[in-house]
C-alpha distance (Angstrom), angle and dihedral (degrees) to the residues before:
residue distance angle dihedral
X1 . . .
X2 3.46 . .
X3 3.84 122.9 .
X4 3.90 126.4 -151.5
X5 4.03 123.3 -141.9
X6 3.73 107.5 -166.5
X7 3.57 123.7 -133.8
X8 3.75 120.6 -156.7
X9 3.34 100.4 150.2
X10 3.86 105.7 -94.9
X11 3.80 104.5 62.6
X12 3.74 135.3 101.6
X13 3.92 98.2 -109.7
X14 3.66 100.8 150.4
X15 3.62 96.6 61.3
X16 3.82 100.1 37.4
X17 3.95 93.3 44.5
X18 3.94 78.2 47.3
X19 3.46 94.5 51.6
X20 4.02 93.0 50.7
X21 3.65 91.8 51.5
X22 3.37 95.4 49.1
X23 3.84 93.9 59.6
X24 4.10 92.8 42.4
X25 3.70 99.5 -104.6
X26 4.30 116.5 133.9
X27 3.30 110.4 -114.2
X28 4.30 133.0 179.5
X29 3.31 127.6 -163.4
X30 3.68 105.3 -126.6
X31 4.38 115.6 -149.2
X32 3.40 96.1 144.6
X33 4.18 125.2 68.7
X34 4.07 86.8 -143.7
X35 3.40 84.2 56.2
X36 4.12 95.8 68.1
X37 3.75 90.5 76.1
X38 3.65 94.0 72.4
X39 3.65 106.6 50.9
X40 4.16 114.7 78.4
X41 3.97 90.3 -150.7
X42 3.84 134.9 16.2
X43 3.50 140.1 -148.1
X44 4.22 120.7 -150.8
X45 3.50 111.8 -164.0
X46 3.76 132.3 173.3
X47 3.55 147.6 -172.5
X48 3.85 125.6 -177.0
X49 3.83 128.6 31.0
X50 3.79 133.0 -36.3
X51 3.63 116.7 -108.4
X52 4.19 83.1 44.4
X53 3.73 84.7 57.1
X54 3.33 106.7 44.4
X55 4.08 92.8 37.9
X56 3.64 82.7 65.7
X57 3.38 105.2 51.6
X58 3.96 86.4 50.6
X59 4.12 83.2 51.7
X60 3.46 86.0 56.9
X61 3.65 102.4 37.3
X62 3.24 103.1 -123.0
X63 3.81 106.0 125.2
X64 3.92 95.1 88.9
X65 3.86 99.3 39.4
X66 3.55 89.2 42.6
X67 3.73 98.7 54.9
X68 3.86 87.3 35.0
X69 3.63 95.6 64.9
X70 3.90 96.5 42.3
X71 4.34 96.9 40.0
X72 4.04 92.9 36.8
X73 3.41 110.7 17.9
X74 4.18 95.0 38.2
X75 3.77 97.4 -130.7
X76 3.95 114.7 165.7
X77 3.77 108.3 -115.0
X78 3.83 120.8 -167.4
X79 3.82 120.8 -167.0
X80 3.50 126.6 -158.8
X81 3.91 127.7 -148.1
X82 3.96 96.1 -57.3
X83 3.93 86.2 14.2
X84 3.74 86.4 60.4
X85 3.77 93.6 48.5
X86 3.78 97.4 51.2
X87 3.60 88.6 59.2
X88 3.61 89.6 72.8
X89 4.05 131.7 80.1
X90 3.77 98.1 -103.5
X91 3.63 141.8 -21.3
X92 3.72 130.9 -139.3
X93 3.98 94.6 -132.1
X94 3.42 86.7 71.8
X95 3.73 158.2 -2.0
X96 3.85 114.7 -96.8
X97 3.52 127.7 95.0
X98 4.11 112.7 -103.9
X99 3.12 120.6 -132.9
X100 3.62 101.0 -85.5
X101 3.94 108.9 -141.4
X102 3.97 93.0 126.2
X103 4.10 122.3 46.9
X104 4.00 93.4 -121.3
X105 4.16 137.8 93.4
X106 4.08 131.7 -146.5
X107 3.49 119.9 -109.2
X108 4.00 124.9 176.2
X109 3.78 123.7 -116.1
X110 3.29 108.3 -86.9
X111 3.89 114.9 -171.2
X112 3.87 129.3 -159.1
X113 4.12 120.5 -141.1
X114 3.50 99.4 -84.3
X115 4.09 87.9 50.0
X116 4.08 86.0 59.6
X117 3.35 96.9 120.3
X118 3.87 93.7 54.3
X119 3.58 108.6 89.1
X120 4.06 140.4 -173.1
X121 2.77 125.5 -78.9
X122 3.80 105.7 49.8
X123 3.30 93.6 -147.3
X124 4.18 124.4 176.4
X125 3.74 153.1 14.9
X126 3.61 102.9 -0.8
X127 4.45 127.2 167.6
X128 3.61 114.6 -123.0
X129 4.09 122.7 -145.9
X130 3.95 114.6 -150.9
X131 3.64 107.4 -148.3
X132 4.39 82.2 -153.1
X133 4.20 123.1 10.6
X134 4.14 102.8 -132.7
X135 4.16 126.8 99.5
X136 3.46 102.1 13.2
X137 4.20 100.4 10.3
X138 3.68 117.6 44.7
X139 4.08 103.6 157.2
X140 3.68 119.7 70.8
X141 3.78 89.7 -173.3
X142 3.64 95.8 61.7
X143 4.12 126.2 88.2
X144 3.44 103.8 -136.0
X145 3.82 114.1 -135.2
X146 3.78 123.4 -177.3
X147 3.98 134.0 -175.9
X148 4.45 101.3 -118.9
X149 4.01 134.8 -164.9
X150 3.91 120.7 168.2
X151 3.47 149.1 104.3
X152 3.51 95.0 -154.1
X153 3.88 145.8 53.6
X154 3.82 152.7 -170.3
X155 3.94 133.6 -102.8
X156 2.87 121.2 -168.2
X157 3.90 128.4 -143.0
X158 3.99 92.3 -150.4
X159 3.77 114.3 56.2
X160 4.06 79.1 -160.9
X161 3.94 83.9 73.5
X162 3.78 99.4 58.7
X163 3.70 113.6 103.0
X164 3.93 99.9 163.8
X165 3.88 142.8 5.3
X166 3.73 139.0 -158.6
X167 3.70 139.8 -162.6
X168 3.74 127.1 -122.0
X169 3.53 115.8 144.9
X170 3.74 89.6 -36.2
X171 4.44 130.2 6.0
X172 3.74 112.8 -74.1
X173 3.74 135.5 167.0
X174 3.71 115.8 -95.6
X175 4.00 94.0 166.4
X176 3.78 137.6 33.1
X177 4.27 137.5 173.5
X178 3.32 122.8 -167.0
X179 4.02 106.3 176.6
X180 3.93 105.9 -62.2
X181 4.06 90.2 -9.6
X182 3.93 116.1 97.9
X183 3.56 130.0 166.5
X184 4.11 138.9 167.9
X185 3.45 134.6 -157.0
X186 4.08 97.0 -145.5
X187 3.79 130.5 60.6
X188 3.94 109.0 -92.8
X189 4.02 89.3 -174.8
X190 3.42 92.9 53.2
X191 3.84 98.0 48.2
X192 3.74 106.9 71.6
X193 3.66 120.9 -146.3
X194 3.93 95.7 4.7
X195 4.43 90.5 52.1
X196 3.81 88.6 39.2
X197 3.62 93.1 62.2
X198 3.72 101.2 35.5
X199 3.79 84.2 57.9
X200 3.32 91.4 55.2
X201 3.54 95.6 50.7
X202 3.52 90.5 51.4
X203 4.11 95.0 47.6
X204 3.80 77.5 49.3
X205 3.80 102.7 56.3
X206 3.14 133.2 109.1
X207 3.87 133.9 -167.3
């Protein structure tokens, strides 16, 4: 089992191929679209705003063999904070389409007067609620805590695709599955115990 990190220039790589090593998974850096067809899982993440992100993917045509291998082929994707974003149809940062592998759109926090004090972006230790404990959750006795930084986030058009939710100022959704697609807001590499074993639960799933 080989898992695929790809590189298109504006995601954290070092720290979440770091983070894979660390708990004895195989892991490839992937720069190259050829390159897709010999990883058995991959791993999308992201740091920095939409349109950036997904204008580089298209620079490095990846769009198409990208969603090829995860709609066709039934590869496991996992996106991370931006990652999980671009999976999306659109996003209000910007003006590209996402990538469109889960029925939903990204819309900044937007806080009424009595939320004043919340500002963006949400940025720390945050707990996480599964709505169900499979895939990327498996223990309903733990409290799920998980390292954050955005300004924006996902909803979803399928209440079917919500796997967790968090709590900052009001409830969003910091974690969706749809099939083979996954995809969290927060930073599983750079949340210790809690990212080490939802990475392992995802280099363990199966569809």
């Amino acid at each position: 089992m080989k898992i695929g990190v790809v590189n298109y220039g504006i995601g954290n790589i070092g720290s979440v191929t770091n983070m894979l090593n660390y708990i004895g998974r195989n892991v490839e850096i992937i720069s190259n679209p050829d390159e897709l067809n010999r990883v058995d899982k991959l791993i999308l993440p992201g740091v920095g705003s939409f349109d950036k992100g997904m204008a580089e993917l298209n620079n490095r045509e990846f769009i198409e063999p990208l969603y090829n291998r995860v709609v066709h082929d039934s590869v496991p994707i996992l996106g991370i904070c931006l990652g999980m974003q671009m999976l999306m149809r659109s996003s209000e940062e910007g003006i590209l389409p996402g990538l469109g592998l889960i029925d939903g759109d990204t819309r900044k926090f937007v806080f009424t007067d009595k939320l004043e004090k919340y500002r963006t972006p949400h940025m720390g230790w945050n707990i996480v609620y599964p709505r169900y404990y499979k895939s990327l959750f498996n223990n309903q006795s733990e409290e799920y805590r998980f390292y954050f930084v955005h300004s924006y986030h996902v909803v979803c058009n399928n209440d079917a695709d919500i796997l967790a939710t968090a709590k900052y100022g009001y409830e969003f959704i910091c974690a969706v599955e749809h099939e083979n697609i996954f995809g969290v807001q927060f930073h599983p590499e750079k949340s210790h115990k809690f990212g080490m074993d939802l990475l392992r639960n995802f280099a363990d799933f199966k569809c």
